[in-house]
BADRENDREN-932139 format. One record per atom (N, C-alpha, C): residue in one letter; atom name; x, y, z. Coordinates in steps of 0.1 Angstrom, whole numbers, plus 2048, in hexadecimal, padded with zeros to 3 digits. Example, Ala and Ser with C-alpha at 12.3 -4.5 7.8 and 13.67 -1.06 7.14 Angstrom:
# residues 2
{rec 'a'; 'N'; {884; 7C7; 84E}}
{rec 'a'; 'CA'; {87B; 7D3; 84E}}
{rec 'a'; 'C'; {884; 7DF; 84E}}
{rec 's'; 'N'; {880; 7EA; 847}}
{rec 's'; 'CA'; {889; 7F5; 847}}
{rec 's'; 'C'; {881; 800; 84F}}
***
This chain:
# residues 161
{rec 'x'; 'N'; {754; D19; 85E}}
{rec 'x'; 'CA'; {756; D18; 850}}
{rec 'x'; 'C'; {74C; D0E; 84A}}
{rec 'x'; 'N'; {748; D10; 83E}}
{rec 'x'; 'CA'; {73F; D05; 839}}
{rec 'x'; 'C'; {746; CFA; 832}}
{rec 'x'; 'N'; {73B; CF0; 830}}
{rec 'x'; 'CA'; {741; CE6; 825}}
{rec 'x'; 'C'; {744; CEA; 818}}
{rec 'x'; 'N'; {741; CF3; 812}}
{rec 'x'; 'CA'; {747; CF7; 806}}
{rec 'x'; 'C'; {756; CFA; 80A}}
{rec 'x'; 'N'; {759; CFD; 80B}}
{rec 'x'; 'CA'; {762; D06; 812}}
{rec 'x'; 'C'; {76F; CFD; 816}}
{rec 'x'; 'N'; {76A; CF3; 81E}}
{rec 'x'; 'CA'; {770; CE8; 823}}
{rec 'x'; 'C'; {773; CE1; 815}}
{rec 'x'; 'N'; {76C; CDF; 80E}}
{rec 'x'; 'CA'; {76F; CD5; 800}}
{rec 'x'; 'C'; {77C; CDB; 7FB}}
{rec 'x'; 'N'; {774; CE5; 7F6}}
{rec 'x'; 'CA'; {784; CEC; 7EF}}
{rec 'x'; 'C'; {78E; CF0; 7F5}}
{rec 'x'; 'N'; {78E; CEF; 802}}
{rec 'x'; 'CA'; {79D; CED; 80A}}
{rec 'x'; 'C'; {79F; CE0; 808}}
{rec 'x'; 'N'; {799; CD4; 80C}}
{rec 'x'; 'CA'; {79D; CCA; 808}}
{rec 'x'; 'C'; {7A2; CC3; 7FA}}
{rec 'x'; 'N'; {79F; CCB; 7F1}}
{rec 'x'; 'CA'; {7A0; CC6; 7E0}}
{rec 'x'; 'C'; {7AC; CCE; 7DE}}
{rec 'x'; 'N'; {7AF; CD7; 7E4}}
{rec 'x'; 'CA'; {7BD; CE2; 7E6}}
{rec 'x'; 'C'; {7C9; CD8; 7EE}}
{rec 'x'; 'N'; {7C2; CD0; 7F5}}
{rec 'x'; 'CA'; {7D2; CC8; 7FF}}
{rec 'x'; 'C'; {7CE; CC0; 7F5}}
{rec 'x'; 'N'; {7CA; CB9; 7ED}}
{rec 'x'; 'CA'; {7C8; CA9; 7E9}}
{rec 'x'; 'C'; {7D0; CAF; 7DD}}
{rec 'x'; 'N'; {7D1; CBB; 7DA}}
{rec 'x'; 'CA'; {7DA; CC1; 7CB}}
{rec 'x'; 'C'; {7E9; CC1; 7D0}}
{rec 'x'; 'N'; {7E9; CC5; 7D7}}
{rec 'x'; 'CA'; {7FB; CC8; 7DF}}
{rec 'x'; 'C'; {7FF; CBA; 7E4}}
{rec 'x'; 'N'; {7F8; CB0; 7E6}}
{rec 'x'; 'CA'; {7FC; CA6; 7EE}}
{rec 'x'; 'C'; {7FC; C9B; 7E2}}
{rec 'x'; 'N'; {7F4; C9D; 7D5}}
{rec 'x'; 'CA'; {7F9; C9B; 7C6}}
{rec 'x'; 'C'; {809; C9A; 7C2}}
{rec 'x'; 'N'; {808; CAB; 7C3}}
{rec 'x'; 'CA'; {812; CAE; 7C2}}
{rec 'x'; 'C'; {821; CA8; 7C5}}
{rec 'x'; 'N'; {824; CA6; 7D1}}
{rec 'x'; 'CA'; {827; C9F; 7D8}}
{rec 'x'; 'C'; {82B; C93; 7D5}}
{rec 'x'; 'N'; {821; C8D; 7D7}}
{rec 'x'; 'CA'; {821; C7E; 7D1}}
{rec 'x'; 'C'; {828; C79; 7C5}}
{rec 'x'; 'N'; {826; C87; 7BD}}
{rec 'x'; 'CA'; {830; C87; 7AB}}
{rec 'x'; 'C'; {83B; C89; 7B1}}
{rec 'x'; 'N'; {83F; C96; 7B9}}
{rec 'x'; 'CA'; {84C; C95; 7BC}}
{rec 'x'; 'C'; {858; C8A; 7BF}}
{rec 'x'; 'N'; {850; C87; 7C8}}
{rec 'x'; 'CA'; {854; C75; 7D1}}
{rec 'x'; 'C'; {856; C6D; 7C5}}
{rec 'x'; 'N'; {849; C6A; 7BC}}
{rec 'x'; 'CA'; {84B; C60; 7B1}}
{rec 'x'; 'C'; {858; C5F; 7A7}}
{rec 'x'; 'N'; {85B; C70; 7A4}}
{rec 'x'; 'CA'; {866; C75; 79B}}
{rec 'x'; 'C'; {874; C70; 7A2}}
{rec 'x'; 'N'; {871; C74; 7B1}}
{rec 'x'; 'CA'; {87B; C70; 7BA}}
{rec 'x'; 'C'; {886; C62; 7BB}}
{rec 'x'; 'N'; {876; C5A; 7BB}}
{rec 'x'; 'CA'; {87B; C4E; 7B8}}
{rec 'x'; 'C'; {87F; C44; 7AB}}
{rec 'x'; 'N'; {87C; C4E; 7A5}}
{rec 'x'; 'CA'; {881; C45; 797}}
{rec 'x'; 'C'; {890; C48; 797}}
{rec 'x'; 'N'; {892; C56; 798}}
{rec 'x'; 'CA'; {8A2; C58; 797}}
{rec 'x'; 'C'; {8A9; C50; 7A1}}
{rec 'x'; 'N'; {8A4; C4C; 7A8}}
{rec 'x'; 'CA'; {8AB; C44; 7B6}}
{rec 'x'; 'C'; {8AA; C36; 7AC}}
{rec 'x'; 'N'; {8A3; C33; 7A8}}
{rec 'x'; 'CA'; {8A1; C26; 7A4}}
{rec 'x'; 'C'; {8AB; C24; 797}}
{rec 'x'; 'N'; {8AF; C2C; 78E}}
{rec 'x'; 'CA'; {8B7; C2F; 785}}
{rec 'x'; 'C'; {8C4; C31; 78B}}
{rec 'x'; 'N'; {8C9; C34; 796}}
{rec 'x'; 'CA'; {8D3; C31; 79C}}
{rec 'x'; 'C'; {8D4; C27; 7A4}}
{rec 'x'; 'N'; {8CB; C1D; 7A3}}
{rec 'x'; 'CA'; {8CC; C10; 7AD}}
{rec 'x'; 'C'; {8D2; C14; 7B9}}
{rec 'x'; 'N'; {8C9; C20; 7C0}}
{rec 'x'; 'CA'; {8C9; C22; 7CB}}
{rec 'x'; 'C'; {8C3; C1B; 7D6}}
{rec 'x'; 'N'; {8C2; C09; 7D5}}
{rec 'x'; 'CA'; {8B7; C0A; 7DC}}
{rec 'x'; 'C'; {8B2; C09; 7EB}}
{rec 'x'; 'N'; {8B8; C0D; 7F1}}
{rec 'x'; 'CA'; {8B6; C11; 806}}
{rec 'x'; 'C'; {8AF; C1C; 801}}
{rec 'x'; 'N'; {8B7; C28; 7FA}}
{rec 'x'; 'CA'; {8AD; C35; 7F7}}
{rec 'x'; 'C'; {89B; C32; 7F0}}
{rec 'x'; 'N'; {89E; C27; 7EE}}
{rec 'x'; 'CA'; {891; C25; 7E3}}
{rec 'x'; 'C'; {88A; C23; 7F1}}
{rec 'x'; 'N'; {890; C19; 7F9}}
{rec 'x'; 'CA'; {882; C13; 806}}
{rec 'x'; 'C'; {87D; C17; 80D}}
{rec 'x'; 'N'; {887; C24; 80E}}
{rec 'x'; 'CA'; {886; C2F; 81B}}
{rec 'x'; 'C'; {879; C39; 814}}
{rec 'x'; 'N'; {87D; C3C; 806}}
{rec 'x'; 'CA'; {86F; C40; 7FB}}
{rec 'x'; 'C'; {864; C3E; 7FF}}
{rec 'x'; 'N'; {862; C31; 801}}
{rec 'x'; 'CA'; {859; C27; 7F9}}
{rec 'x'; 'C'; {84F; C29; 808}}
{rec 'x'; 'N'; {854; C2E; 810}}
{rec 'x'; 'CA'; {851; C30; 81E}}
{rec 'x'; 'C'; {847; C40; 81C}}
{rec 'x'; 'N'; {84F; C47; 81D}}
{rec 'x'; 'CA'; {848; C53; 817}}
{rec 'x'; 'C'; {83D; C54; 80C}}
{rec 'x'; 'N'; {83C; C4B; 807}}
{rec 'x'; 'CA'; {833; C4C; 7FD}}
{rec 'x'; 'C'; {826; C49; 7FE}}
{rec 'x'; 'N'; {829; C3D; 803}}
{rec 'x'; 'CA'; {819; C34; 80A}}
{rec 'x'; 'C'; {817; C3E; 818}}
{rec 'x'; 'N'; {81E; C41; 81E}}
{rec 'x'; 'CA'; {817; C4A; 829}}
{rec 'x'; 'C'; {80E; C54; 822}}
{rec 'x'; 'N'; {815; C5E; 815}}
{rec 'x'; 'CA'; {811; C6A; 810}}
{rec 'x'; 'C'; {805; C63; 809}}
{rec 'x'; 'N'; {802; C58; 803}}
{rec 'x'; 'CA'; {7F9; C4F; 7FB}}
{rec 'x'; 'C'; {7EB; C4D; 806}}
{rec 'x'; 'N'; {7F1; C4B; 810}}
{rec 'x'; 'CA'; {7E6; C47; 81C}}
{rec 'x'; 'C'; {7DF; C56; 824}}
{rec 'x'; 'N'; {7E8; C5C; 822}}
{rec 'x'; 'CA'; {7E4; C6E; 822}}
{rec 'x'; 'C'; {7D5; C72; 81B}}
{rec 'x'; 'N'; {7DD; C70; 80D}}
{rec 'x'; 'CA'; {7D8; C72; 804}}
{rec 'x'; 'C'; {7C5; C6C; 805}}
{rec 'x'; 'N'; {7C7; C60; 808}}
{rec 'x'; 'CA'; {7BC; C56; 806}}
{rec 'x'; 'C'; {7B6; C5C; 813}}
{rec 'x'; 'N'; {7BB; C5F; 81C}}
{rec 'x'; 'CA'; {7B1; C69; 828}}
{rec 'x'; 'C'; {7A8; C70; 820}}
{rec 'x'; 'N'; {7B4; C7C; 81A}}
{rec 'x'; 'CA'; {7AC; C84; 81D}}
{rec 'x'; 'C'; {79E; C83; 80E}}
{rec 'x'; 'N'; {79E; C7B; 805}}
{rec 'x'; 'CA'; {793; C76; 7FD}}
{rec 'x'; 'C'; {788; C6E; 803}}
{rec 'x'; 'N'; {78E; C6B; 812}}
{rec 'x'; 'CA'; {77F; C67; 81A}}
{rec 'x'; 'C'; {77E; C73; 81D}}
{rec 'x'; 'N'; {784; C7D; 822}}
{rec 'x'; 'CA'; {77C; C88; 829}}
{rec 'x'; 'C'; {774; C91; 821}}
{rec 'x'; 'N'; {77C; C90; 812}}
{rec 'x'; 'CA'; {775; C98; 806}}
{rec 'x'; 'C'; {763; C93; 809}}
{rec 'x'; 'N'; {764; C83; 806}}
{rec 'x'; 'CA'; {759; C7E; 803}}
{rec 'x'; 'C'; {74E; C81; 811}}
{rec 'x'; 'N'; {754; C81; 81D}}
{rec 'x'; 'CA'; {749; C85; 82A}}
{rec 'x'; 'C'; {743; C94; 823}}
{rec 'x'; 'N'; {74E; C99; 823}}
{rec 'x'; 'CA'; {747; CAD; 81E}}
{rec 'x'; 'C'; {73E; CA8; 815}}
{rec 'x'; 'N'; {73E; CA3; 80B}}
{rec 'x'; 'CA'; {73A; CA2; 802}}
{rec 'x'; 'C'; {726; CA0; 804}}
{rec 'x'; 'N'; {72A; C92; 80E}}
{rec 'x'; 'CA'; {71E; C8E; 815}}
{rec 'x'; 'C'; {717; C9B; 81B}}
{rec 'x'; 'N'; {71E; C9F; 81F}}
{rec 'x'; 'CA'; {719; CAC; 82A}}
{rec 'x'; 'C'; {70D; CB7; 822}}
{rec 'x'; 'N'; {711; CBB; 814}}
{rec 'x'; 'CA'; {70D; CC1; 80A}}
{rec 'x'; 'C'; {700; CB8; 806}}
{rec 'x'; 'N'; {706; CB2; 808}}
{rec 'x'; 'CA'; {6F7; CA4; 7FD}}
{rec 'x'; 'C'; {6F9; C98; 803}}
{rec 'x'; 'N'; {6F0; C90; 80C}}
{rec 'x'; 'CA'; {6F2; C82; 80E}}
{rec 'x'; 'C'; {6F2; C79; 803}}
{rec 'x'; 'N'; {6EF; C7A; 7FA}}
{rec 'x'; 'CA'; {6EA; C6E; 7EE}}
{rec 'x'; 'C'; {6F8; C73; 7E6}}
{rec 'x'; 'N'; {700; C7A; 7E9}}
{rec 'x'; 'CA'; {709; C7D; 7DB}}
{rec 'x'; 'C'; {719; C79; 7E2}}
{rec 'x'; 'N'; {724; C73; 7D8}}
{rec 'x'; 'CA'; {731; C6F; 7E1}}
{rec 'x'; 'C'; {73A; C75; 7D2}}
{rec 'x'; 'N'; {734; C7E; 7CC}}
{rec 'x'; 'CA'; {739; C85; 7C1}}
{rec 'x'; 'C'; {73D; C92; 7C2}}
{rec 'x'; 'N'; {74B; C9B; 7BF}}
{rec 'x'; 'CA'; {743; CA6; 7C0}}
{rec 'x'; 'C'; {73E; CAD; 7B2}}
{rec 'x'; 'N'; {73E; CA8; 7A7}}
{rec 'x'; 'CA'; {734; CAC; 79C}}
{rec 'x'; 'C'; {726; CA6; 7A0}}
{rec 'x'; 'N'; {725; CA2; 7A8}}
{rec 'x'; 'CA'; {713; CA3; 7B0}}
{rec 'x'; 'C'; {714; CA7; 7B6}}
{rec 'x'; 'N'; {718; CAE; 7BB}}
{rec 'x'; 'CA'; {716; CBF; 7C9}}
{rec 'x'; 'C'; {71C; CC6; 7C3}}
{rec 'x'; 'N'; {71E; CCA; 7B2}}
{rec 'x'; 'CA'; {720; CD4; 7B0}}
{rec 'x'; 'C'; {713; CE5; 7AE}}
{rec 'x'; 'N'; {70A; CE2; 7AD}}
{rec 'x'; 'CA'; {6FF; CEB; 7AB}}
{rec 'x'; 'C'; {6FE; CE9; 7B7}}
{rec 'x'; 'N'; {700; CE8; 7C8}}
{rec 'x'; 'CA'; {6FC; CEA; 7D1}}
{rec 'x'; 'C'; {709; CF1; 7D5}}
{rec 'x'; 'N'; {718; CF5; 7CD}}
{rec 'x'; 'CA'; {71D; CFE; 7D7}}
{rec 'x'; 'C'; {71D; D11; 7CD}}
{rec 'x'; 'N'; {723; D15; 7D8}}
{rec 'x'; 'CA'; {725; D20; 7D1}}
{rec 'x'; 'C'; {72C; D26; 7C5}}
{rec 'x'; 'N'; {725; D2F; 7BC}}
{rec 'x'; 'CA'; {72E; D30; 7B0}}
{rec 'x'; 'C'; {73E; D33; 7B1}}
{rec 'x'; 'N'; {746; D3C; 7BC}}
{rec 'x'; 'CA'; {754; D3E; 7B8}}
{rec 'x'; 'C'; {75A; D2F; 7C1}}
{rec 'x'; 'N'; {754; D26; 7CA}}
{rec 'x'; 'CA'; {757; D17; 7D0}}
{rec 'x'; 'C'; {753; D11; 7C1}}
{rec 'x'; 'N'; {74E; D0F; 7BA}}
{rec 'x'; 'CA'; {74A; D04; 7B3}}
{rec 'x'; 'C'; {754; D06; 7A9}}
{rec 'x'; 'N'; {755; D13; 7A5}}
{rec 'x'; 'CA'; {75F; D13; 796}}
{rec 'x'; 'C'; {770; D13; 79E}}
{rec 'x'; 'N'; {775; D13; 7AA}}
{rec 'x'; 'CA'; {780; D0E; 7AF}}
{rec 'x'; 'C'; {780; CFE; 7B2}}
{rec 'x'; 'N'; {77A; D00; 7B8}}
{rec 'x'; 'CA'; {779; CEF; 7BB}}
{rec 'x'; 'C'; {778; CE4; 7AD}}
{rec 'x'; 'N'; {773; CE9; 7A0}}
{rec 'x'; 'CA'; {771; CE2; 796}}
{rec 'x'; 'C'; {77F; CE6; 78F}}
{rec 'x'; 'N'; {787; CF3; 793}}
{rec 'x'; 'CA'; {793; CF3; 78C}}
{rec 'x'; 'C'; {79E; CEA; 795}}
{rec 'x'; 'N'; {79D; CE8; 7A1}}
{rec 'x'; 'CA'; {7A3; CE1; 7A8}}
{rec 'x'; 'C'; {7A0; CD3; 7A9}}
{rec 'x'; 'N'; {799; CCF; 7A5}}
{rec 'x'; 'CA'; {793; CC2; 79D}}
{rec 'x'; 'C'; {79D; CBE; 795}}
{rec 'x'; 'N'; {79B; CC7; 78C}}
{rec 'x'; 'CA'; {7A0; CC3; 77C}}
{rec 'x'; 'C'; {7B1; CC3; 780}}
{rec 'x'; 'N'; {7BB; CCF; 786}}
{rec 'x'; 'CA'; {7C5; CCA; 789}}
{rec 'x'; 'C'; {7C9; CBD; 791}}
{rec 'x'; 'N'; {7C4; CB9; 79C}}
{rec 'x'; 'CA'; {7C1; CAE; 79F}}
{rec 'x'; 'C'; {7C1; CA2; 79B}}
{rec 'x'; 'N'; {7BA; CA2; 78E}}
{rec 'x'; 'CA'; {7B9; C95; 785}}
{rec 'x'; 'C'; {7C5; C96; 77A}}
{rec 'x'; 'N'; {7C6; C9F; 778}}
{rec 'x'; 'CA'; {7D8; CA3; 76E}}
{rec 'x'; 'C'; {7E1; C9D; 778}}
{rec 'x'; 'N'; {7E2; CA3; 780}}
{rec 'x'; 'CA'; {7ED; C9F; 788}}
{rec 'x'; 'C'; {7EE; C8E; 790}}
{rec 'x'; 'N'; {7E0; C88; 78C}}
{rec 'x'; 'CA'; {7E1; C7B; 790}}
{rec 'x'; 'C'; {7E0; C70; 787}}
{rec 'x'; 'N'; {7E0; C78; 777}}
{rec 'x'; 'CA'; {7E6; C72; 76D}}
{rec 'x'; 'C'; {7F4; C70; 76E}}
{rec 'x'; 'N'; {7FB; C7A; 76F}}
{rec 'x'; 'CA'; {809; C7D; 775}}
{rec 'x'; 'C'; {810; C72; 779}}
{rec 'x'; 'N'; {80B; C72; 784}}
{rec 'x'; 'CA'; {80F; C6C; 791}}
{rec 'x'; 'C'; {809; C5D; 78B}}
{rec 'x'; 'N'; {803; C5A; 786}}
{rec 'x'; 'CA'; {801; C4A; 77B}}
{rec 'x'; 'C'; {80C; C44; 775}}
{rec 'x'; 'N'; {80E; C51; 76F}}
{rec 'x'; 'CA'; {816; C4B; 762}}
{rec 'x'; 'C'; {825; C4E; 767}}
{rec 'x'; 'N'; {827; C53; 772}}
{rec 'x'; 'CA'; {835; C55; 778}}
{rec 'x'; 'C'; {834; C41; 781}}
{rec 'x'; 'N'; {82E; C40; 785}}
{rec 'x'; 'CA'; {82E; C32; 78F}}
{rec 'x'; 'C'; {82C; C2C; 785}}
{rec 'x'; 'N'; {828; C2F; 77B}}
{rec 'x'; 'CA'; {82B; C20; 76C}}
{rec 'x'; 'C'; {839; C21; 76A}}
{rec 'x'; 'N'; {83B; C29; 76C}}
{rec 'x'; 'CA'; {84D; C2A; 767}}
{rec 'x'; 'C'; {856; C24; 771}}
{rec 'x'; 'N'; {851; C26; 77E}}
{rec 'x'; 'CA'; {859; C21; 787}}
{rec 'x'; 'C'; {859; C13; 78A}}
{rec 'x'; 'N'; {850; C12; 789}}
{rec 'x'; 'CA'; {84A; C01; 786}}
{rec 'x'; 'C'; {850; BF8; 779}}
{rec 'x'; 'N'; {854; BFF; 771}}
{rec 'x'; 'CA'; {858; BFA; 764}}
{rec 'x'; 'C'; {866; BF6; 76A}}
{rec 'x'; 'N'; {86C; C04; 76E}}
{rec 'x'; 'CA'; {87A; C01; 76F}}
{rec 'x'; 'C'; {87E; BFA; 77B}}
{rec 'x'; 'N'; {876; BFB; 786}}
{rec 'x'; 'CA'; {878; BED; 791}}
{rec 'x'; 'C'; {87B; BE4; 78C}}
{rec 'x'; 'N'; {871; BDB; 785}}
{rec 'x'; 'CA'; {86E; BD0; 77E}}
{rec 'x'; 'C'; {879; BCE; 775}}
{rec 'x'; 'N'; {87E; BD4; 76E}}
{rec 'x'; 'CA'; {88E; BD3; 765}}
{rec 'x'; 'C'; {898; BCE; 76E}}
{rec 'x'; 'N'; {89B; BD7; 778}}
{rec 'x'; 'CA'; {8A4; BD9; 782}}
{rec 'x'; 'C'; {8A3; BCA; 789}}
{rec 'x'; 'N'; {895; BC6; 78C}}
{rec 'x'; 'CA'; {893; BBB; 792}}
{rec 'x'; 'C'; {89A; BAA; 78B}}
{rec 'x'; 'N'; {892; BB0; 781}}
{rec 'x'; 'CA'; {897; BA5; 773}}
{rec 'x'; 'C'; {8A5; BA5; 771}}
{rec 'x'; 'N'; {8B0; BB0; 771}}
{rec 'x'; 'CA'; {8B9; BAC; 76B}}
{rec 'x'; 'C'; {8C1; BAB; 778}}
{rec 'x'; 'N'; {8BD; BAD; 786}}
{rec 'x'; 'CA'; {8C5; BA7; 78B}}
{rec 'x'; 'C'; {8C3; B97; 78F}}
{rec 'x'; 'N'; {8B6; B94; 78C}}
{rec 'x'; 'CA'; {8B3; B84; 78C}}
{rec 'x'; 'C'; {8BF; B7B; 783}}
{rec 'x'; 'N'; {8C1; B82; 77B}}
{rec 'x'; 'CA'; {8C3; B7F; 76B}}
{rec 'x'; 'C'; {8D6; B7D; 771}}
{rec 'x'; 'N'; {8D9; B86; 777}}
{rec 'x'; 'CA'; {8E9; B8A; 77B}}
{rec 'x'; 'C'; {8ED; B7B; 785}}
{rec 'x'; 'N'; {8E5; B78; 78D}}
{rec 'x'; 'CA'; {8E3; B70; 79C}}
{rec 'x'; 'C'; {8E3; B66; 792}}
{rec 'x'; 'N'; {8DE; B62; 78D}}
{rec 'x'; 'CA'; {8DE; B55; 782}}
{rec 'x'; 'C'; {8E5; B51; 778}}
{rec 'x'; 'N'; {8ED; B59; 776}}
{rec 'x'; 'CA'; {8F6; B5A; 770}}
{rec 'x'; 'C'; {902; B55; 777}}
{rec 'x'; 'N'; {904; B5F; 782}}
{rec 'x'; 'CA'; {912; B61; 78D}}
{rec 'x'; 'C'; {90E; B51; 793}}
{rec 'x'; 'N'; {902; B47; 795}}
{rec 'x'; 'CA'; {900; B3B; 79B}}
{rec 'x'; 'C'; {904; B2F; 794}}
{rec 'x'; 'N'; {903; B35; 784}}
{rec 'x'; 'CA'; {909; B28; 776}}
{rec 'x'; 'C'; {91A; B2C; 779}}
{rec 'x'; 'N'; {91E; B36; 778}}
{rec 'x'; 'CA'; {92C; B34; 77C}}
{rec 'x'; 'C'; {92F; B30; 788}}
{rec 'x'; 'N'; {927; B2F; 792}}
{rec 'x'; 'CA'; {930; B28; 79B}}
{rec 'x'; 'C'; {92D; B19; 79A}}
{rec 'x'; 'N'; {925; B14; 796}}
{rec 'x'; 'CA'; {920; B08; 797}}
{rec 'x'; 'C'; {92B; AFB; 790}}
{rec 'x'; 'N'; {937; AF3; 796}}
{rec 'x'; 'CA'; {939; AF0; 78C}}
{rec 'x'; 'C'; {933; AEB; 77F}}
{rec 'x'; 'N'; {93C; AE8; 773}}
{rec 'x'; 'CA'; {933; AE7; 763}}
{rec 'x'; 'C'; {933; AD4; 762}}
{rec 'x'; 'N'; {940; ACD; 769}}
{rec 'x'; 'CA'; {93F; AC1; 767}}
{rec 'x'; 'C'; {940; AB8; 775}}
{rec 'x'; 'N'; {93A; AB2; 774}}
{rec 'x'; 'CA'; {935; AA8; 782}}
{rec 'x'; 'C'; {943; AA0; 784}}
{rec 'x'; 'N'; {94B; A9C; 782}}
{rec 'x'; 'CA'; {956; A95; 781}}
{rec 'x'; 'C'; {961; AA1; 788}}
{rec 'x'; 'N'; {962; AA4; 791}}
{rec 'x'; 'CA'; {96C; AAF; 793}}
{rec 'x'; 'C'; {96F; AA3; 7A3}}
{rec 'x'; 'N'; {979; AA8; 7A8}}
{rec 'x'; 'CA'; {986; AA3; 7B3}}
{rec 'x'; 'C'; {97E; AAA; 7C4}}
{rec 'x'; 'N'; {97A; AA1; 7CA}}
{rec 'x'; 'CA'; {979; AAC; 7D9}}
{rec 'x'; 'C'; {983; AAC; 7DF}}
{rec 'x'; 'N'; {97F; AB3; 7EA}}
{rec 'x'; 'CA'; {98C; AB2; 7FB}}
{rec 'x'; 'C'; {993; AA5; 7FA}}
{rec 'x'; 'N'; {991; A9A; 7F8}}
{rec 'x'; 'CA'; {995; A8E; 7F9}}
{rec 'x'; 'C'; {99E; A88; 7EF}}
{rec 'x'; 'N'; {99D; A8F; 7E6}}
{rec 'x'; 'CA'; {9A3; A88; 7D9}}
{rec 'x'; 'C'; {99D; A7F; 7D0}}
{rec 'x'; 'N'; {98F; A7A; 7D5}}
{rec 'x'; 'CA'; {988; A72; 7D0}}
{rec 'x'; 'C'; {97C; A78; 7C4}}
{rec 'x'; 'N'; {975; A76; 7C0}}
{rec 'x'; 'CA'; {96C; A7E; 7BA}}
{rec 'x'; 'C'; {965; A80; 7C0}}
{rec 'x'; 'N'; {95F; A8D; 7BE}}
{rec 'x'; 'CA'; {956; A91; 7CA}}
{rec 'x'; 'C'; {945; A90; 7C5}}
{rec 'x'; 'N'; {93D; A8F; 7CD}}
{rec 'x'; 'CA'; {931; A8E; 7C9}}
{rec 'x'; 'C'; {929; A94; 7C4}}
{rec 'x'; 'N'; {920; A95; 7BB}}
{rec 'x'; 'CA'; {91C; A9E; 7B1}}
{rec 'x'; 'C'; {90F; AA5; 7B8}}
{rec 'x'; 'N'; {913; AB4; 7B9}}
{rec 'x'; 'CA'; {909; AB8; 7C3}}
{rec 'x'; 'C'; {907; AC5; 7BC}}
{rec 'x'; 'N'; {8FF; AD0; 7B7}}
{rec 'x'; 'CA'; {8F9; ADA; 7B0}}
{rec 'x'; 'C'; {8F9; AE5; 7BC}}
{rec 'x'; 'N'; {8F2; ADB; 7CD}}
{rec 'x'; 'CA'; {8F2; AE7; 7D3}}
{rec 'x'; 'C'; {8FF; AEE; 7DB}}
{rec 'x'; 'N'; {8FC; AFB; 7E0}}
{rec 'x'; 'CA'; {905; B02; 7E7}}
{rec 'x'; 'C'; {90C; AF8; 7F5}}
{rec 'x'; 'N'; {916; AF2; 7F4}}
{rec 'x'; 'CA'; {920; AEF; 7FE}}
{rec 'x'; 'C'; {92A; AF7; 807}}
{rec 'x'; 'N'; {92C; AF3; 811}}
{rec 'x'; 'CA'; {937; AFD; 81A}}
{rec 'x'; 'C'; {943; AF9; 811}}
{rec 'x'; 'N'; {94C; AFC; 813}}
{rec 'x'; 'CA'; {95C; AF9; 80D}}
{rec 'x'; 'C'; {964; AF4; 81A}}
{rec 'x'; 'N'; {96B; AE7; 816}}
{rec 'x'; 'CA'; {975; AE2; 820}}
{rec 'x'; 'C'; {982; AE3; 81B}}
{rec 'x'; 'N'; {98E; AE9; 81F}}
{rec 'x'; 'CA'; {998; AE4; 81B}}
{rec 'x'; 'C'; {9A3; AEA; 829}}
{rec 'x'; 'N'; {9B2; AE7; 81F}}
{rec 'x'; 'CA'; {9BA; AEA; 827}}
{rec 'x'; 'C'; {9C7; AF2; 81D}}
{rec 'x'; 'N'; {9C9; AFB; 827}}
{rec 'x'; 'CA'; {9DA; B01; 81E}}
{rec 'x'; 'C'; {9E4; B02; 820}}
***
């Protein structure tokens, strides 16, 4: 088989494995809207593999690419070097390609947005839940009956019942 040939099989997986990627992304937002998050990590696994996939196979695009033309790492510069029904597929598979990796942008902005919330307001909870426990006045009674020392941080508890 030639390198034309090979390109647009490979612009054909880099479309589906796009795909993909949206899927995962959509995946994970709903997980993330249910503060699912073990489901999110186990995700988050899948994704950078399919990501590292992905990023393959855009070196292997770029070898073909070489193959056709040493001086070019484009394929709108090896387009007049392939064949007309390879060139007008490969340039429609292009174009879905770049749709679908707007997509897949603007889906990981979202997911990122809502991490980052999720992150925040449980900072926000923890700091909260740490002023209530903290006593409010320094003058309070310890184990002893004496007044106890004025201390902010986390202590064991001693007593007896």
């Amino acid at each position: 088989m030639s390198a034309p040939r090979y390109i647009q099989e490979n612009l054909s997986r880099q479309v589906q494995a796009l795909r993909g990627l949206l899927a995962l992304l959509e995946e994970e937002f709903a997980l993330l809207r249910e503060s699912r998050s073990q489901d999110v990590t186990q995700l988050e696994l899948s994704l950078q593999e399919l990501m590292r996939q992905i990023m393959s196979e855009r070196l292997g695009l770029r070898r073909l690419i070489r193959e056709v033309d040493p001086n070019s790492s484009r394929l709108s510069h090896i387009a007049d070097f392939l064949p007309p029904e390879i060139r007008e597929a490969s340039a429609q598979l292009a174009r879905l390609m770049d749709a679908t990796e707007q997509r897949c942008a603007i889906q990981a902005e979202q997911n990122r947005v809502l991490a980052l919330a999720l992150h925040d307001q449980s900072t926000a909870l923890l700091g909260y839940l740490h002023e209530q426990i903290v006593p409010r006045q320094g003058n309070t009674y310890g184990a002893g009956g004496r007044m106890a020392r004025q201390s902010i941080e986390p202590q064991l508890l001693r007593g007896r019942f």
